[in-house]
Structures are given as C-alpha cells and as structure tokens.
N, C-alpha and C positions, 0 to 999 in steps of 0.2 A: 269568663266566669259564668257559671251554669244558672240557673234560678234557686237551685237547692243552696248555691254558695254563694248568693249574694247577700251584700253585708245587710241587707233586712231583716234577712233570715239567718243568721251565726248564731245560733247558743253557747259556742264554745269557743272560747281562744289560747291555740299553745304556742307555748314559746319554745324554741329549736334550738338547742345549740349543739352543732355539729362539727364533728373530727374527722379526721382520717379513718379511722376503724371503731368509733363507736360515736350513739348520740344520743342527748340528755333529751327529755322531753319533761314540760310543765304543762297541764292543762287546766285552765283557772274555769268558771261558768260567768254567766253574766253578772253577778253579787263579787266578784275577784274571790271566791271560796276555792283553793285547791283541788280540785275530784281526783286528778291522776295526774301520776308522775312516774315513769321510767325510764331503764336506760337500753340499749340496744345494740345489737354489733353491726358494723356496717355491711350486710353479709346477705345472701339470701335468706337464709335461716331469721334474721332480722328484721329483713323491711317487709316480712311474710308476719311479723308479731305486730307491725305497724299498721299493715292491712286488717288484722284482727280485730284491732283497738278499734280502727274508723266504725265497724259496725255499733259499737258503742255511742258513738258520737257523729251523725251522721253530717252535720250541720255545724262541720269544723274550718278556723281557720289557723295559719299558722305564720308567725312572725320567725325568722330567719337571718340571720346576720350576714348574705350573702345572697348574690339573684345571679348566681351558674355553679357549674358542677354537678357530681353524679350525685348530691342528694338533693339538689335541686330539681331538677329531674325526677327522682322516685317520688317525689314531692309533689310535682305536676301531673306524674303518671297516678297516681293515689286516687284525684280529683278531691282534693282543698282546694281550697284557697289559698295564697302564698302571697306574704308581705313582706318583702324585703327592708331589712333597717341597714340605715346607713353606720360603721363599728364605730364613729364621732357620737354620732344617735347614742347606739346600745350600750356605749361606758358610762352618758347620763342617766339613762334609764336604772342603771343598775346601782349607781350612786343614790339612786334616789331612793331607794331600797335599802342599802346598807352605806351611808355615808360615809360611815366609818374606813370604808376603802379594802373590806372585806371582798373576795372573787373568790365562787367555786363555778362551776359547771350545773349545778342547780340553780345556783343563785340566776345564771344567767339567763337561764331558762325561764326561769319564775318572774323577771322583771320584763324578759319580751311578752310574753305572755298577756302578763297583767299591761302594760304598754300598749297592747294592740285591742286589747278588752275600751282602755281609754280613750287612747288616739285613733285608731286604726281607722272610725269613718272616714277620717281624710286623707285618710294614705291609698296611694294607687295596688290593686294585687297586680302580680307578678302573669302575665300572659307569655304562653309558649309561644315561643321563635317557631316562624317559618323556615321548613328544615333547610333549604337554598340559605338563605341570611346565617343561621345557627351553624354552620357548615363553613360559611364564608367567616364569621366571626372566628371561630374558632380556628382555620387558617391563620387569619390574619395577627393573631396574638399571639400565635406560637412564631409567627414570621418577624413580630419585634423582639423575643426573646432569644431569637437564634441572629436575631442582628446585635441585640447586647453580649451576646458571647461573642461574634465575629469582634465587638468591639474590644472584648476583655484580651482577647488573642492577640492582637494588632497591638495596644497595646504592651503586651507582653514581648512581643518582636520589637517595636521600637525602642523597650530599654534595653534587651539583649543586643540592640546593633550600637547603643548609645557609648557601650561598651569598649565594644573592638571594631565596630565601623561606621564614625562617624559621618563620614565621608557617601554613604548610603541614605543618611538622611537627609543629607546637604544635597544630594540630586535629586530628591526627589519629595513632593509636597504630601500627596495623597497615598496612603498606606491602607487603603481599605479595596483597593481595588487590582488585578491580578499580576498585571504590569510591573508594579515597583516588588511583587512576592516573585517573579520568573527574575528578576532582575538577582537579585539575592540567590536563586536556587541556581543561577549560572553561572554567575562570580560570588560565589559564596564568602569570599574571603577579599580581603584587599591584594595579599599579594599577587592572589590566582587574577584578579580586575588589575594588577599592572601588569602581566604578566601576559593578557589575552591582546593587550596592544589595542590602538586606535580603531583599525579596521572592523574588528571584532565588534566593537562599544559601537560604530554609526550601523553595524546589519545590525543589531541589538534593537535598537530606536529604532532605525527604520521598522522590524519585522514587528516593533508594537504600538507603534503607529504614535511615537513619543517624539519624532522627529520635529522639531520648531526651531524655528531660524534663530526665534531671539532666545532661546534654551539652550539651544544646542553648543556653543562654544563656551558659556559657562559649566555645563555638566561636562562637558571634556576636559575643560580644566579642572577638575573638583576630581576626576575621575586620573587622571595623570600625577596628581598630588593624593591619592589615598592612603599611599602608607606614611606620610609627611607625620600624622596625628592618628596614634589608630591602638588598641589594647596591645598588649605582651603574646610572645608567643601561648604562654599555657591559657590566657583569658580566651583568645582566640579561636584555640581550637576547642574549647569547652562549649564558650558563645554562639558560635559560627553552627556548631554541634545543634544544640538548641533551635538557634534560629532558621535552622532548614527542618526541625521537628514543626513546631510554630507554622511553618510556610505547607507542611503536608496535612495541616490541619487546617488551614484557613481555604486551602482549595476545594478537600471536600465540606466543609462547610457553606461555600462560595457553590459548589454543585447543586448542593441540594437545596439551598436559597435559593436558586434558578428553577427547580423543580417545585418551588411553590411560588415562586413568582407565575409560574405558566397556569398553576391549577388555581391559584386566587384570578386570575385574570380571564380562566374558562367559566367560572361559575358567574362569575361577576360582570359577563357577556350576555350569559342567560339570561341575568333578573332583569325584566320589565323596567324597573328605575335605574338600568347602567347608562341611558343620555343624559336624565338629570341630575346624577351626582358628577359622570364626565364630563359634564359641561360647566361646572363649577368652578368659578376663577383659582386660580392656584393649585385643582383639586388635580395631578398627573395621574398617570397609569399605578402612581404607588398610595396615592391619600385618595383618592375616590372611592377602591375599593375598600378601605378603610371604614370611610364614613359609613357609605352605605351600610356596612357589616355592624354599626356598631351605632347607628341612628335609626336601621330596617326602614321597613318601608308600611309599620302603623301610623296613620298617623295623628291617633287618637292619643299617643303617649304622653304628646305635647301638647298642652292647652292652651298656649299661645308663642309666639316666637320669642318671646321673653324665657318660657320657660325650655325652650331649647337652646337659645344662648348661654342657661345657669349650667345646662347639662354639659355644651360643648367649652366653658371656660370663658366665655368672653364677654358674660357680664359680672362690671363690679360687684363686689361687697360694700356694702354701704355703716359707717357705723355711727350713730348718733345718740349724744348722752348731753343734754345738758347745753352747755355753749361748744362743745366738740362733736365737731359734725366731719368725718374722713372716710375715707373711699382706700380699700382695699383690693389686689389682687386676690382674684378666686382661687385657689386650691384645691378646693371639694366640687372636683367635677370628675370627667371620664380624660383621662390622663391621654388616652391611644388619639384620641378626635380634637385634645382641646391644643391650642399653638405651642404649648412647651413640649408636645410629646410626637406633633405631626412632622416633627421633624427629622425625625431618626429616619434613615435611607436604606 
C-alpha cells in the first residue's frame, strides 16, 4: 500500500460487488453519506469508466468479496486499496443492512462499503503476488481441479465396470492410476481376459510392474473365474463401450497432470524458499509446492503463528457461552493447505 492509500489517508470506501461480465459499485464518504454508485461491464470499455471515476476520488478504498481473479487484478492495477471480506463476513454485513433478508447487487455493495468505512482499520488490504508465487498458485489450483475431474472419471469407470466386470475391480485396488486403465483397455471385456489365457495375464503384470508374489495367484484366480459373475451380453457391450471411452479420457487427463506436475515443480525449484517448504515433515514434491504457492513467501501476512495455523486449518474454534465452553473444528480456512484438502494426489 502506497502513502496516498494508506488507511490514514482513505476518504472514501466502496463496496465491490463483482460478476462474471458486469460490476456494482457503492462509494459511501467518511459520514457513510452515498456520493457514487454505478454499474460497469467487465470489459475494456468499463474498467476504462473505473479508471475515470478514481480521478474523482483519489484516496479510495475498496472492499471486495473475493482476494483473486481478473477483477481483483484490475483492482490492484488501478492502485486502491483492496480489502478482501470473507462471503460468511459479507452475508452479515448485508443482514445488517436489510435484516429482513432482502439481496440485490446494490444492496451489496452498499453494505461492503459502509463495512469497510467501520471496520476496515483492522482488516489487512489485499497485497499483489509475487508473479513466481501468483503463477505457482495458480498452477497449483487448477492442478487440484483437474485431480477432481480425474476423480469424477474414475469414478464413472468403476460403476461402468461394477456393471459387467466385476471381476476388474476385484483385481485390482487403485483406479486412479494408469496400470488398472491399460488393464481394461487390453482385456476390455471378461470374455476377451478368459479368452487371452494365463500366459497373456503374467506378461500383463509383469510388463506393469504389478507382479507380487502374495497378489499374484489371487488375481489369476479372480482373472480365470471372470465370466463366473459378470453383466449380460447387451449390458456388456454397451459398458465395456463406455469404459474404454472413460479409459481415453483419463489418460490424456493423466498426460497433462504430468505436464503440470513438471512445470509446478520448475517454478517451485526457482523460488528462494523451495528448501524451506521441501524440508517440511509430510510436505513431498506434491504439498510443498502447494504451501509455498498458497502461504508465498510475505511474511508480514501473518502476525503471529497462531494466526497462520487459523489460515492453514489447524487451529480450533473455540466456543464459549455461559457454563458451555467447546472447541470446534475449523472450516473457515484455505481448504488447498489446510489437512482435509492436502490430501488430494
């Protein structure tokens, strides 16, 4: 934050509410008196009328329901000041405004606004990502997003095989990984897997390196008994249809998860702090760069390690009323960093 934009000097506070292609603005003064209100397309032509306004107001902040994206961004680039509200925040805010349970896109504007006019000393503004970290961040979220599709897929394979070949899930544990999808796209069907004979099924294993002593004469047997229990002909060839569509999708899926595994782990070689997040118990080649991406490396954000534990999920909730004193699990944290969500592979 500049000297022109720090919170001594704010005369004015607007509240943001932002869409896909268009976005509301409230600007209240220090009295919470309205001065300006518009709305704007998400456009050039628009954040060119946003720039207009700032000559108006030089000595503006802005509350925001959201701290990334492309108007968070034109937000930064502007040079305000930028307050991000937590949407648990901004639906009390706006309660408090219209209790009645009344929601427009003014309204919501008008209550960050005035919100950040009240509270806003204590609330931290919004500082621009180092472009390495902002870069790596945004890798790294689109890389859990395309691991929730790889899961939706996988998924959708194990009921098509749950179908007509059960006996495919019965050999095998792990579905996420390429092994048990070449298995399927080579004996696609139970008859064509009795059909390829024993010999076939140990180069199989062997060539995918599935071979295990103590596995290996239960999958032969599970694999010699598959058509024993297994769908109809017409479920079959419909199934089987499906489940090698499903298998051409999760490999290039599986491709280009490789192609960002390589470039998250290039950039995340470069930054100065890849010893100290790699050197963090637990933290492998997949949650380090994670962290790092998504805790950067200010380290002014956090005021004290208490208040990077509330960030990362692993401090309680505390609740106390009276002679009821209970300790809850956090939920209001950053989901990618905190233990329920560092687990996705």
């Amino acid at each position: 934050m500049n000297e022109q934009t720090s919170w001594e000097n704010i005369t004015h506070y607007a509240g943001f509410d932002w869409a896909k292609d268009h976005h509301d603005v409230v600007i209240v003064n220090q009295q919470g008196k309205i001065v300006k209100d518009l709305t704007f397309e998400h456009s050039a032509e628009g954040w060119a009328r946003w720039k207009e306004l700032l000559a108006a107001y030089p000595n503006l902040a802005v509350a925001i329901e959201t701290s990334q994206g492309a108007a968070i961004e034109q937000l930064l680039e502007s040079g305000v000041a930028v307050y991000p509200v937590n949407p648990k925040s901004a639906e009390r805010y706006r309660d408090r405004k219209a209790p009645s349970g009344t929601k427009t896109d003014y309204l919501d504007a008008w209550s960050l606004g005035d919100a950040l006019r009240v509270d806003g000393h204590g609330w931290k503004p919004l500082k621009a990502l180092d472009p390495l970290v902002h870069e790596l961040r945004l890798l790294c979220r689109d890389e859990v997003e395309l691991i929730g599709k790889r899961t939706e897929l996988v998924n959708q394979l194990r009921a098509a095989l749950h179908e007509y070949y059960p006996a495919a899930l019965r050999a095998f544990d792990d579905w996420t990984t390429t092994p048990s999808w070449k298995f399927v796209q080579q004996f696609p069907t139970p008859d064509l897997l009795q059909k390829a004979g024993k010999r076939r099924w140990e180069k199989f294993l062997h060539a995918h390196r599935l071979y295990r002593p103590e596995l290996n004469e239960k999958r032969l047997e599970i694999f010699s008994k598959a058509q024993e229990f297994c769908g109809g002909p017409a479920v079959t060839r419909a199934k089987s249809r499906l489940a090698l569509t499903l298998i051409k999708l999760l490999l290039a899926l599986e491709a280009q998860l490789q192609d960002y595994r390589r470039e998250i782990q290039r950039l995340f070689n470069e930054h100065p702090d890849h010893d100290l997040f790699g050197s963090l118990p637990g933290a492998g080649e997949k949650l380090a760069p994670r962290l790092l991406s998504e805790i950067g490396s200010d380290r002014s954000l956090f005021e004290s390690a208490q208040a990077l534990q509330c960030y990362v999920g692993t401090a309680p909730v505390s609740f106390q009323s009276g002679q009821v004193n209970q300790v809850y699990v956090r939920f209001m944290c950053n989901k990618i960093v905190s233990a329920r969500g560092s687990s996705m592979g």
